[in-house]
N, C-alpha and C positions, 0 to 999 in steps of 0.2 A: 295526420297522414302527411307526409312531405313526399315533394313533386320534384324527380330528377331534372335537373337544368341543365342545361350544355354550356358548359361555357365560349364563347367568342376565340377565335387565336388570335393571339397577341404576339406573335412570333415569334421563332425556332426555340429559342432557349426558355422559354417561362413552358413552352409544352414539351420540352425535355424533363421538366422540374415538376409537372403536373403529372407526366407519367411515371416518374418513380416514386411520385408519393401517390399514385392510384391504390397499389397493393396493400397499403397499410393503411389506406383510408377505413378501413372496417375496422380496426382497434382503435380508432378514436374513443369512441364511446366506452371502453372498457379501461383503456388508461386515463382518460379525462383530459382537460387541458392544464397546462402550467400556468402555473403563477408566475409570473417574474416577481423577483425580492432583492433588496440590498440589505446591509446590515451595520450597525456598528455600533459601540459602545460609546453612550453619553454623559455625562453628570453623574456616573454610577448606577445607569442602567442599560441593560440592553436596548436597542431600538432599532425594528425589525419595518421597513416599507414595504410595502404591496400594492403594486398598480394593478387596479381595477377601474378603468375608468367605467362611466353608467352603467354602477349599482348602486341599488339603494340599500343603503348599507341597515335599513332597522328591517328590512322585511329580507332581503339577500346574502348574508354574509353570516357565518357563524363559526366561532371561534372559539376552540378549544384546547385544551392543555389536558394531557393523561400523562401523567411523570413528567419527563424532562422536556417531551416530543408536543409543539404548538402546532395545530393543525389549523388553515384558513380554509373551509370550505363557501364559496360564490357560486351563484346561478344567473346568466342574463337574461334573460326573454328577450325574445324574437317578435315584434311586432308583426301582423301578418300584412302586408302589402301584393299587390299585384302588379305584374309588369316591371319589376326594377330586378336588380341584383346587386347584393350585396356581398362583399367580404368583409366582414365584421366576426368576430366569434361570438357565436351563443352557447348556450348549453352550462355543465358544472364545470368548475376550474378548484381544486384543490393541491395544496400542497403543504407539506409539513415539512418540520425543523427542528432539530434537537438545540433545545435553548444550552447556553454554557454552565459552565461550572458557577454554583452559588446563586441561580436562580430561583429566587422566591417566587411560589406559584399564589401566595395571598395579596402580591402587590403586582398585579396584571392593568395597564389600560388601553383603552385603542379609544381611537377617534380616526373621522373620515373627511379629508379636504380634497376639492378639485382631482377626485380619482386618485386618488394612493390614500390607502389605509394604512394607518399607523400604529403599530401596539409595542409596546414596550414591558419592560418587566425588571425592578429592581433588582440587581447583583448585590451580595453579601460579599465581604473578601473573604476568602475561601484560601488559608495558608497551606501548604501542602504541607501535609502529616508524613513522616518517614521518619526511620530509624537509618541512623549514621552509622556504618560497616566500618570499624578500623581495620587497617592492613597492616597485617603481621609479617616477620619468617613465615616461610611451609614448615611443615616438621618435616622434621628428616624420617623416612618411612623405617628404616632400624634402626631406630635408636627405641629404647625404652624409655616413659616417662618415669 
């Protein structure tokens, strides 16, 4: 059961910014929270960071690949305290990502320091395949071949 709290004003502009995000406080729970991620390619793999500070990354975090799309799902617990207030985020944080072109999904790894997860995934070079168009004359549309 969780206990509605009021919050304190902090004045004029932070409760201008709390009232427009009242209305949409009810889809929290159905869109979830974000992940922040950076990205970039290293030594010939991809490498994907995820801040998560406190979780524990062997019992909260689970990560998976279906095709191309990595998905990081995290839950934080909420300690239950009395008398304080926090702004902290709790709850699930998920977010997914289409890995790039020539990602192998049998060479996946992650590891967790100081709140950012890290997962990477080796790149194949991946040449692009196409056929070369030469460019002719049009025909001329009467004439006979």
């Amino acid at each position: 059961m969780s206990a509605l709290v009021r919050r304190e004003p902090r004045g004029l502009i932070p409760e201008i910014f709390d009232w427009l995000e009242a209305p949409f406080a009810g889809l929290r729970p159905m869109l979830g929270q974000m992940i922040r991620f950076e990205d970039c390619v290293k030594d010939g793999r991809y490498v994907l960071r995820a801040e998560l500070p406190g979780i524990d990354p062997d019992k909260d975090v689970e990560i998976t690949l279906a095709g191309d799309v990595l998905t990081i799902h995290a839950e934080r617990h909420q300690e239950e305290t009395e008398g304080h207030r926090s702004e902290f985020r709790y709850g699930a944080f998920t977010r997914s990502i289409v890995l790039p072109a020539g990602a192998d999904p049998k060479d996946v790894k992650a590891g967790y320091d100081k709140g950012i997860l890290e997962v990477s995934v080796k790149l194949s070079e991946v040449k692009p395949e196409g056929v070369r168009i030469l460019v002719g004359k049009p025909d001329d549309k009467g004439k006979k071949s």
